[in-house]
Each structure stands twice: as C-alpha cells, then as structure tokens.
C-alpha positions as CSV (number, residue, x, y, z in Angstrom):
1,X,-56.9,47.3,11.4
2,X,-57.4,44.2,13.1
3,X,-61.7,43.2,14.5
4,X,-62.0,41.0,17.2
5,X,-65.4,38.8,17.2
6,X,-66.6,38.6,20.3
7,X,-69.3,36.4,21.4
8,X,-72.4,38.9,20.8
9,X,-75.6,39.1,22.9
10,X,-77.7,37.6,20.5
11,X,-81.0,37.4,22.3
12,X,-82.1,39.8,25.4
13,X,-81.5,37.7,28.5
14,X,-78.2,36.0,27.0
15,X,-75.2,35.9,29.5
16,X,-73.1,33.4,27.6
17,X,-73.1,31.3,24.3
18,X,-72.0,27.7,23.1
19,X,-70.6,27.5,19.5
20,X,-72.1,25.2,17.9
21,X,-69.9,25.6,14.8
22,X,-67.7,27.5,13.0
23,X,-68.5,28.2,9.6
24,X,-65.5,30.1,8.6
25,X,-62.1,28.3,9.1
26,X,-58.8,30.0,9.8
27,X,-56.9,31.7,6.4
28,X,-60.7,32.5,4.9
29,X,-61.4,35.8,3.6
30,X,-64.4,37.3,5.0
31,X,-66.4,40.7,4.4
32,X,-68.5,42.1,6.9
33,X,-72.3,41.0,7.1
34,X,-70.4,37.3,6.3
35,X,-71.8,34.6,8.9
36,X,-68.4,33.2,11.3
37,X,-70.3,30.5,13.4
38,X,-73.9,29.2,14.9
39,X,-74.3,30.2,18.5
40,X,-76.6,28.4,20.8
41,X,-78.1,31.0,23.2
42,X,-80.1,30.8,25.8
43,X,-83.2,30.5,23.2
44,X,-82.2,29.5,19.7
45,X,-79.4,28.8,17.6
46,X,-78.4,32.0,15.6
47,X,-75.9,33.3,13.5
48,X,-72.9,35.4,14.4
49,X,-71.7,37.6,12.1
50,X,-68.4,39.4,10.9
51,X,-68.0,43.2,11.9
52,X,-65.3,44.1,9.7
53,X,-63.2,42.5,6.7
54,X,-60.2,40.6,6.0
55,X,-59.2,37.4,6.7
56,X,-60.0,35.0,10.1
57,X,-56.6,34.9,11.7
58,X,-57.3,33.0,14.4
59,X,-60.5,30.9,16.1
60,X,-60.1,31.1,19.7
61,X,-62.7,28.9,20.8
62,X,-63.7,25.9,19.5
63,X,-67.1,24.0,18.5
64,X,-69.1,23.2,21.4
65,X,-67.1,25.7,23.6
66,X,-68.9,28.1,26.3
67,X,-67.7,31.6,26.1
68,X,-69.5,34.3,28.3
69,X,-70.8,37.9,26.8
70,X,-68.2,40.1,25.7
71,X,-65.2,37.7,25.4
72,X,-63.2,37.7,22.1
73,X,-63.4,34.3,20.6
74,X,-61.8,35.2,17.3
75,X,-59.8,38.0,15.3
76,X,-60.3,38.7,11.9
77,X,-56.9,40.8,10.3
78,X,-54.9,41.5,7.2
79,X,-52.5,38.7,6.1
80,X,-49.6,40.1,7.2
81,X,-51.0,42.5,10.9
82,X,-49.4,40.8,14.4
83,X,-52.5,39.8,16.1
84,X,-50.3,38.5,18.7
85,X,-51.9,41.5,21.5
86,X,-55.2,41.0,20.8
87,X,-54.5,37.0,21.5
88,X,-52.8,38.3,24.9
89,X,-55.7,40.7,25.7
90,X,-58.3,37.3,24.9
91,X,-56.1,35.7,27.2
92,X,-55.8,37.7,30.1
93,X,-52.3,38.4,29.1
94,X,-49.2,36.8,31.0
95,X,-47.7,34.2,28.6
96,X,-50.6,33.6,26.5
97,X,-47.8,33.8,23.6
98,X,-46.0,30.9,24.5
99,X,-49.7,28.6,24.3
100,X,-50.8,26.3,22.0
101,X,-52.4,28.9,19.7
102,X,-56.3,28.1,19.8
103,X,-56.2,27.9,23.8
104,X,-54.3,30.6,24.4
105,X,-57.2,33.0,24.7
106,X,-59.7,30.3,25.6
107,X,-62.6,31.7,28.5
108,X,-61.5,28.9,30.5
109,X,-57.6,30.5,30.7
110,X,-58.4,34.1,31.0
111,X,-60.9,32.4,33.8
112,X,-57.5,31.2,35.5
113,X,-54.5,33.5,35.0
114,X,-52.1,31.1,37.0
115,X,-52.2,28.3,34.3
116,X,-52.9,31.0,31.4
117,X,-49.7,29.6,29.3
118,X,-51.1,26.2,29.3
119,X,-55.1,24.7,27.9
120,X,-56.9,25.3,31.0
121,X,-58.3,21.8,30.5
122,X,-54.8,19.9,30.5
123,X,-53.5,21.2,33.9
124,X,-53.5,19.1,37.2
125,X,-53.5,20.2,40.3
126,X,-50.3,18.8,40.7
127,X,-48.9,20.8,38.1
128,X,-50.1,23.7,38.5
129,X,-48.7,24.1,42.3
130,X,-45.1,23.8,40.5
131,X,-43.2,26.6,40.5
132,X,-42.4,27.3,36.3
133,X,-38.6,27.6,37.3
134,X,-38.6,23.9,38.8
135,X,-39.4,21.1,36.5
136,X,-41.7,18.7,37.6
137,X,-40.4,15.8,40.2
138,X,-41.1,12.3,39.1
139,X,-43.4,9.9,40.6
140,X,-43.1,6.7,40.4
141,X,-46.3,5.1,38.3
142,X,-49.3,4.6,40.1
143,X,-52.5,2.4,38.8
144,X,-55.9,5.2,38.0
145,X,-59.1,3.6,38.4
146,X,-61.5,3.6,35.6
147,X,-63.2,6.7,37.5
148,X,-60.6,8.9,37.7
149,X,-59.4,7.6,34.2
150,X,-63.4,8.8,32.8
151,X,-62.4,12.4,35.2
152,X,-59.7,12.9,33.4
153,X,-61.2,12.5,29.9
154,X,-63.9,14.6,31.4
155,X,-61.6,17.5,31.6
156,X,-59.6,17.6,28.3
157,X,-62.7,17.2,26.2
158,X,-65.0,19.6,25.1
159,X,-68.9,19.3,25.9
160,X,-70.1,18.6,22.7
161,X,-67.9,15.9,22.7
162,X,-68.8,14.9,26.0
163,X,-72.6,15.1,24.1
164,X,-71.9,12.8,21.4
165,X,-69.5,10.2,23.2
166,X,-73.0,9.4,25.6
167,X,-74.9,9.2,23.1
168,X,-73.3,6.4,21.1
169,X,-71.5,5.1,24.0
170,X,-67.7,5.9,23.4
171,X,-65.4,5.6,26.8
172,X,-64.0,9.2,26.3
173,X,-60.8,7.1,28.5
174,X,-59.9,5.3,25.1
175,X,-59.9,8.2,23.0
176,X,-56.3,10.5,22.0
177,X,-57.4,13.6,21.2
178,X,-56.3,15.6,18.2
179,X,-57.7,19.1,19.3
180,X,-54.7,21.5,21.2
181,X,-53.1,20.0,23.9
182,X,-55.1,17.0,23.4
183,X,-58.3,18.2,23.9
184,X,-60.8,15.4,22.9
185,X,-63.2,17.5,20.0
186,X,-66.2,15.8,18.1
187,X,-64.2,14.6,15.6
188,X,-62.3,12.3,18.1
189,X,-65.4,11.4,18.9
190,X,-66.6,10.3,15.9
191,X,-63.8,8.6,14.5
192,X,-63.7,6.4,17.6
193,X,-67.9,5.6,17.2
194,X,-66.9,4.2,13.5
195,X,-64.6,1.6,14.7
196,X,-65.8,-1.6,15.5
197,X,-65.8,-2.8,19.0
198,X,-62.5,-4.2,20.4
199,X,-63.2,-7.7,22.2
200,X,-61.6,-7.7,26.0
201,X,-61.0,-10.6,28.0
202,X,-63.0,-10.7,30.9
203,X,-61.2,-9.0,34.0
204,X,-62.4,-8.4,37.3
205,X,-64.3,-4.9,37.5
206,X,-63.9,-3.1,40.8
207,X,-66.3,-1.6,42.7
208,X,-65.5,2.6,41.5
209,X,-65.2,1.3,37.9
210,X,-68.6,-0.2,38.2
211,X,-70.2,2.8,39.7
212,X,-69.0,5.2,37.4
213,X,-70.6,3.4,34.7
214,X,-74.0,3.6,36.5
215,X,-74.6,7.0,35.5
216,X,-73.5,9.7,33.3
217,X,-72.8,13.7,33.8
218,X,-74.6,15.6,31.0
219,X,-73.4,19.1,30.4
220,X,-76.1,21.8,30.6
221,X,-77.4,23.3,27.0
222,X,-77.5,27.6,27.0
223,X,-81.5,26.9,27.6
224,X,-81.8,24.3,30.3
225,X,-79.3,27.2,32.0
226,X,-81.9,29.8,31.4
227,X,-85.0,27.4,32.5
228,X,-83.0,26.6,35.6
229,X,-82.1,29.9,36.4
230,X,-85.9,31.3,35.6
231,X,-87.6,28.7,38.0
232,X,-86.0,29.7,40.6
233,X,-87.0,33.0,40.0
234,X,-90.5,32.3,39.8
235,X,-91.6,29.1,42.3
236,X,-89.9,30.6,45.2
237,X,-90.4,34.0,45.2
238,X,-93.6,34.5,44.0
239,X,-96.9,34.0,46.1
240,X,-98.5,31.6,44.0
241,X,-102.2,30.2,44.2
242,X,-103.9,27.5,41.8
243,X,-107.7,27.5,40.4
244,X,-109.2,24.6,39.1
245,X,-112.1,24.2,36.7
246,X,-113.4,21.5,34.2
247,X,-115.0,22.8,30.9
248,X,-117.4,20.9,28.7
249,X,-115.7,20.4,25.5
250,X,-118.7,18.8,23.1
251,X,-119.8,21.7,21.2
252,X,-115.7,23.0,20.0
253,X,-115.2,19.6,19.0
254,X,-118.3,19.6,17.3
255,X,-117.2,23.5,15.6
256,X,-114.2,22.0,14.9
257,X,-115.4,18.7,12.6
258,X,-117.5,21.4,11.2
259,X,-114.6,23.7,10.3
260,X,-112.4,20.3,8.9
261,X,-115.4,19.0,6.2
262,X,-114.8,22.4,4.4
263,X,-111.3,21.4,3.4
264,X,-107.5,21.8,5.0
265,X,-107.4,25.6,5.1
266,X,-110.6,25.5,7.6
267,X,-109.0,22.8,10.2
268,X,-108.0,24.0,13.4
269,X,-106.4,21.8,16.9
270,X,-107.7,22.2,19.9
271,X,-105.1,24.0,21.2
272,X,-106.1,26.7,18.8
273,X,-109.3,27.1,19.6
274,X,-108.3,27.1,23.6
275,X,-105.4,29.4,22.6
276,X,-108.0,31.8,21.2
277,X,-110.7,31.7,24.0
278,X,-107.9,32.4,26.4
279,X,-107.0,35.6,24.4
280,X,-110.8,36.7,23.8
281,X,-111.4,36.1,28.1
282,X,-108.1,38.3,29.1
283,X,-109.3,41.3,27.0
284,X,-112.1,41.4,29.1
285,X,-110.0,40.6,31.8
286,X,-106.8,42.8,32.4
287,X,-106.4,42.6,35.6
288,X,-105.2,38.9,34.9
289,X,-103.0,40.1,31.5
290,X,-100.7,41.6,33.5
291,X,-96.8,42.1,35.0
292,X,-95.5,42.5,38.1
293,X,-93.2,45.4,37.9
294,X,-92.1,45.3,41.7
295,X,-93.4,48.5,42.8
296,X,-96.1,48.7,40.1
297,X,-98.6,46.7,38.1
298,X,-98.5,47.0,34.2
299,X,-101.9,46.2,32.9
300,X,-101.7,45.2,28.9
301,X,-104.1,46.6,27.4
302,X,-102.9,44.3,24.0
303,X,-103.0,40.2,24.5
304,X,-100.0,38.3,23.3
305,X,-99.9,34.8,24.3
306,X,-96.6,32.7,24.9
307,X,-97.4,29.0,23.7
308,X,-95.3,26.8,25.4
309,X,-93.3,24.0,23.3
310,X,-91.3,21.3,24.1
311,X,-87.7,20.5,22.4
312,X,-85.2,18.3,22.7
313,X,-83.5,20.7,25.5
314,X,-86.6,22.0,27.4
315,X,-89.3,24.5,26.3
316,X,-89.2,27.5,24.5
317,X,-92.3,30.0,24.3
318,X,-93.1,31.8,21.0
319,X,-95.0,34.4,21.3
320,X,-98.9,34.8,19.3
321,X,-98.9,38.8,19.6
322,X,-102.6,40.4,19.7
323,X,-103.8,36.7,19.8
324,X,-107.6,38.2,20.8
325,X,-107.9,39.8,17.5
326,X,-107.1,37.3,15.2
327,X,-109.4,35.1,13.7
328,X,-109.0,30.8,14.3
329,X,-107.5,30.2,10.4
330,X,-104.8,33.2,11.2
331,X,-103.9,31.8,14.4
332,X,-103.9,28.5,13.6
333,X,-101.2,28.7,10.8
334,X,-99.1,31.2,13.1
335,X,-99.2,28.6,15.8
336,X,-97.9,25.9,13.6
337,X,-95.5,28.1,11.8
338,X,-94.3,28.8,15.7
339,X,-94.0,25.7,16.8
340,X,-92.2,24.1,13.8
341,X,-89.4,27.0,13.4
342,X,-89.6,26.4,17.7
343,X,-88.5,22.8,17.6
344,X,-85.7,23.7,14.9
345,X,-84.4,26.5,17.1
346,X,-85.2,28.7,14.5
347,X,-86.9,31.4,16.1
348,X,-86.0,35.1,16.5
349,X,-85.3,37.0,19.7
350,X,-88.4,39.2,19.2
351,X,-90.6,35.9,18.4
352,X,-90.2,34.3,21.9
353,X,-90.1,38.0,23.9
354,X,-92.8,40.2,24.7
355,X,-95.5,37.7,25.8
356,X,-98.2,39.1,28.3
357,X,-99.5,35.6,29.8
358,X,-98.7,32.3,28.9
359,X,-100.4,28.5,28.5
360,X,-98.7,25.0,28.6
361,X,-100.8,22.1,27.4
362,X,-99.5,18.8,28.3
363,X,-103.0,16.9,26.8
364,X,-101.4,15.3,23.8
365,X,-99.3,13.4,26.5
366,X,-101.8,11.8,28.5
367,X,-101.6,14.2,31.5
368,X,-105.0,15.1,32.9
369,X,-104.4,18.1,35.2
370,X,-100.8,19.5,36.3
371,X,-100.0,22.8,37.1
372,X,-97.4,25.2,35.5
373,X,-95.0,27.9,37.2
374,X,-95.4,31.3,36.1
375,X,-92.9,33.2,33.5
376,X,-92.4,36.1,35.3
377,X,-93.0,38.9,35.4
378,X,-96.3,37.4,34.1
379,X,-99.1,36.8,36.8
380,X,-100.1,33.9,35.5
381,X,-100.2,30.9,32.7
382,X,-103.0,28.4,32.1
383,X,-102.2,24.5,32.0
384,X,-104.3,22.5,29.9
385,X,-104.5,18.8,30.0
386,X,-106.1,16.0,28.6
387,X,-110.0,15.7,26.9
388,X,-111.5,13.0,28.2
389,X,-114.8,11.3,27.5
390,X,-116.5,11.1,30.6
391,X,-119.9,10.4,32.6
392,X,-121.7,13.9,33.6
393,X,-125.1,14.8,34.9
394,X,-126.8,17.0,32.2
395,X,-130.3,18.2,33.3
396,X,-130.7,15.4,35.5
397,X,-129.5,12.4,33.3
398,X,-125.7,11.3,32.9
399,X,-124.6,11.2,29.7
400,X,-121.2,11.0,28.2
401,X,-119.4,14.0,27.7
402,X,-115.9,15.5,26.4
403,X,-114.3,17.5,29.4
404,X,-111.2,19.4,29.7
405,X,-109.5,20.5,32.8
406,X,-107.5,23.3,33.2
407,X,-105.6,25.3,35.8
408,X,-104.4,28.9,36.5
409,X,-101.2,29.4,38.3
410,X,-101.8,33.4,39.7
411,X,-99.4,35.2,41.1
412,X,-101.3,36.8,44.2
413,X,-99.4,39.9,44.2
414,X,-101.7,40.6,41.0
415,X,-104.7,38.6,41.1
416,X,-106.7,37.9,43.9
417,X,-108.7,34.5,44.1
418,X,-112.2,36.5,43.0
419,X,-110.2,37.7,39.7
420,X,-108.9,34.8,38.7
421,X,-112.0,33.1,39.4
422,X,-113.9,35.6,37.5
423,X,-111.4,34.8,34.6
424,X,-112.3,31.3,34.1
425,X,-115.9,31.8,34.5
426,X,-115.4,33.8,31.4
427,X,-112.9,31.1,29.7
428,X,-115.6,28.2,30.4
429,X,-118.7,30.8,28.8
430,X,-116.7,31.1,25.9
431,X,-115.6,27.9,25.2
432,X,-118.8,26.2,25.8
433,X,-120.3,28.5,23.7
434,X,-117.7,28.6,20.8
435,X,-119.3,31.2,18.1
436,X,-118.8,33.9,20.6
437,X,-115.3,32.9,19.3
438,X,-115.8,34.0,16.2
439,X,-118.8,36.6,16.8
C-alpha cells in the first residue's frame, strides 16, 4: 500500500518547511526509519524520515521548495501500485494528471486550483484568464524591460536558486531552466556561475533597467519567518520597561586568569561566568524567572537559560536547563557545545525549547549597551554589552576599572520596577563578588 510523505512538524512552533534537499532520488528503495530529505524549519535543519517501505515513486517538491504542515510532498509505493490519486489528492485534484509530473502536486498548485494543470510558477495572468477551450490569441511581439525580464525569472525559479544566483551574481534573465516547465533550480544556477563572463557592447541602459539592479529581493529563510513573526508578538503587545545598571567587572576577570593558569579544562568566557550569576540571582528571584500565561503567572521554580546566538539567518536560543546548579567548568563546555551545533543548525527541538528567561550579549561586537525584546511568554531577558576599561571613583580616588553594562527588558505585567530592581542588585552582589559563584 502506497505512504505519502508529508512535510512533518519537525519542531513545536513549525507551520511550514523548506527542503533543503532530497536525499533519496526517485526509483530508490527505501525502508522505513530511512532519511528522504533535510528540512529547514523554523529552528534547525533536520531530517525527514520514511514511514513505510518500498520504493520513492515520485518527489513532489523540489530542493529549496516551501511546503506548509501537512501537505504531501512525496509518495513512496510498490513498483508496479498507480500512485496517480494520491498525486491528484497532493494536487488539489482537477487535471493534476495531465501536469508536468513533479509540479503537479506542488503547494503552490493545490494553493491555486484554476491553473492546477499547469506549474504554478509558469502561468501569466494573461493565460490564465483564457478559457482552456480557446487557444491563446497572438500578440504581436512587444519589447520587456530588463525589470520585468528579472520578474519573470523571479517567478519560474525556485528560492534557493534565487539564493545562490545573488550571491555570485548570475542574471536569473539569462538562464533556461532545466527543472519542469522550466523552472530555474540550483543546478541552472550553477552551471551558469561556471561560465565565464560574456563581453557586451556597451548599450544604453534605461532608467527601470538601472533601478532594478540597485537592489535585490531576498526570499525569507523558515527562521527569519519565525523571528519576524515572534517580534511582533512581543514589542507590541507587551508592556515593556528597561533597567539599567553598570557592574564592576575586576575581580571575575581576575577569577577568571586564575581559573586559565590551571590549564584548558579550568578556562571559562565571560559570558559564562555572567550566564551563571544570572542563573544563581533568579533562584533567589522567581518572581523574575517567570511566564506570562495570560490569565495566570507561572513562577519556575527550576532556572533554564536561553543563550542567544547569532547565525547566518538570525538567532537561535539553546537552552542551558538548571543553569543555577551547575558548576562554571559544566556550563562552560555545555555553552560551547550549544553554540557550535547552534551555528551548524544542528540542534534538537527540545535543545532550543523550554527556556525560562533569556540573555543576549552583543559585547564581543563592540556594542556598549542595547536593549533586547522579550521571548515571550518570558518576562524578561538580560542584554549584556561590552567591558570596558574605564575611570571610576573608588573610596574617594579614580582609578581605572573593568565595567560592564547590562539591561533588563521586563515585562510589567510580571515584574514591577522594585522586582526587577531588586534582581540586579542581586546580579551586581554576585558578580562583584564571584566565589559566591562557586560557594
């Protein structure tokens, strides 16, 4: 009996998925538990996996291709089974039949059931307002400026072409595609980066061409959608109010040179250490380690800190669970472990999930001070810039001293100023006093 593969939620808050690519090609026998294709969710890139055996009849989407939740992007069948409903059904039925066979159950068709028997992609306006019993009236040939020339390449082409083409700087206009009904795939793209450059003659340029060219569209990655989308959950709605304080960093720097001379297993970053003191301060504080539940307040009474990190696409957050109970050598070697398999998009649903505040430290850039937008339903995340060597007023003489700035972002529906405030007196105690760290 025939599976279909659909494109599985493969993290908790995924609502579509880009194939990144297929590792299973059409005609290959495959066993259940067997890995079809790399999805990029919202998060990560993970693996998608058969649910049943036979052989991959048919790829119904192809690499770089959005397809939301639920849809069937594949079927996997005996040799000799007619697949030809289930293609229908991934269609949105009609004459899904009759289409070139990898678009035929495309998203983007069973999206638009009026041009269903033909790649979504490769339909103009103009012919799709054609009645199918009339054949199409000819036009007498009209000149297309570069713009709508670049348009139109825009639509046959998939978005990881679209991806690599800006990158090395390939007019998608030049290209014929090779993918159904002329779709412009990655391999178009590549093939057309290898050649060498074709000399023109100069021509005049007019004015659209020369705007089009001043800019560049860039389709949005799975987790750019998800950052977008959580923003705007969090900046508008929630009543947010900023504390500032500057901490004295001298003696964790000295704890840390300390911790280095006894060899690499001893060294610690200063994220670390902050990482930690943040932890230790919200277990005594829990009215500020806490979610906003919308007609309740869920108090943790366990600490697990989401570390921001940047990648190529945005930032992701891995989680540090029960950060306030490990010790600095434990926590520095999750952190790193984190943060590498972060950057490689490597992580697990349940590593980035389940954090119960959260800090961003933008100090290895340069940034002084900045503050960040809560994760909700978290009340509240802790930016933490740059340490700078500065003049300060110790006892009555100035003197040069490492400072550190930080800032908590509150959400107000959970901490009032006095709590929040009360929290960083607690942060600064401990980190300018950092064997209470390890007490």
């Amino acid at each position: 009996m025939a599976t279909k593969v659909f494109m599985e939620a493969l993290s908790p808050t995924m609502e579509e998925g880009r194939l990144v690519k297929w590792l299973k090609n059409e005609g290959d026998a495959v066993k259940s538990g067997d890995i079809l294709a790399e999805v990029e969710t919202d998060k990560a890139i993970m693996e998608l996996v058969a649910r049943g055996d036979g052989i991959l009849r048919r790829r119904l989407t192809g690499d770089g291709d959005t397809s939301p939740v639920g849809s069937i992007i594949g079927v996997i069948a005996a040799a000799d089974e007619n697949i030809d409903a289930l293609i229908a059904e991934a269609s949105g039925g009609g004459g899904a039949s009759t289409a070139a066979p990898a678009t035929a159950a495309a998203p983007a068709t069973a999206a638009a059931p009026a041009t269903a028997a033909t790649p979504a992609t490769a339909a103009t306006p103009a012919a799709a307002a054609t009645p199918a019993s009339q054949p199409p009236v000819p036009r007498p040939p009209s000149p297309v400026p570069a713009a709508a020339a670049a348009a139109a390449a825009d639509l046959r082409s998939s978005p990881l072409a679209r991806r690599i083409a800006a990158e090395r700087g390939v007019e998608l206009g030049a290209i014929q595609g090779s993918g159904p009904g002329g779709r412009i795939i990655k391999r178009d793209v590549e093939a057309a980066a290898s050649q060498p450059p074709v000399s023109r003659l100069p021509s005049s340029v007019s004015p659209t061409a020369a705007s089009a060219a001043d800019y560049q569209d860039l389709p949005l990655s799975q987790i750019r959608k998800t950052i977008a989308r959580r923003l705007a959950e969090s900046i508008g709605p929630i009543p947010t109010f900023y504390l500032t304080a500057e901490l004295d960093m001298e003696r964790v720097a000295e704890m840390r040179s300390a911790m280095a001379e006894l060899g690499d297993g001893f060294k610690v970053s200063f994220n670390d250490i902050i990482i930690k003191a943040v932890a230790s301060a919200l277990a005594q504080h829990p009215e500020c380690n806490a979610h906003w539940q919308g007609d309740s307040i869920r108090q943790w009474h366990r600490v697990h800190i989401g570390m921001a990190v940047a990648i190529d696409d945005g930032l992701i957050t891995p989680v540090i669970f029960d950060a306030d109970r490990k010790g600095l050598r434990q926590l520095a070697a999750e952190s790193r472990d984190l943060a590498k398999r972060a950057r490689d998009r490597k992580l697990t649903p349940n590593e980035y999930t389940g954090s119960t505040f959260s800090i961003s430290n933008l100090g290895m850039f340069g940034i002084d001070q900045f503050t960040a937008i809560i994760n909700p339903p978290e009340a509240g995340i802790l930016a933490v810039g740059s340490i700078e060597a500065k003049p300060v007023v110790i006892e009555g003489a100035v003197a040069v001293r490492r400072r550190l700035r930080v800032t908590l972002s509150c959400d107000h529906r959970v901490i009032d100023g006095a709590a929040g405030a009360r929290f960083l007196q607690t942060l600064r105690r401990l980190i300018e006093n950092p064997l209470l760290l390890v007490y």
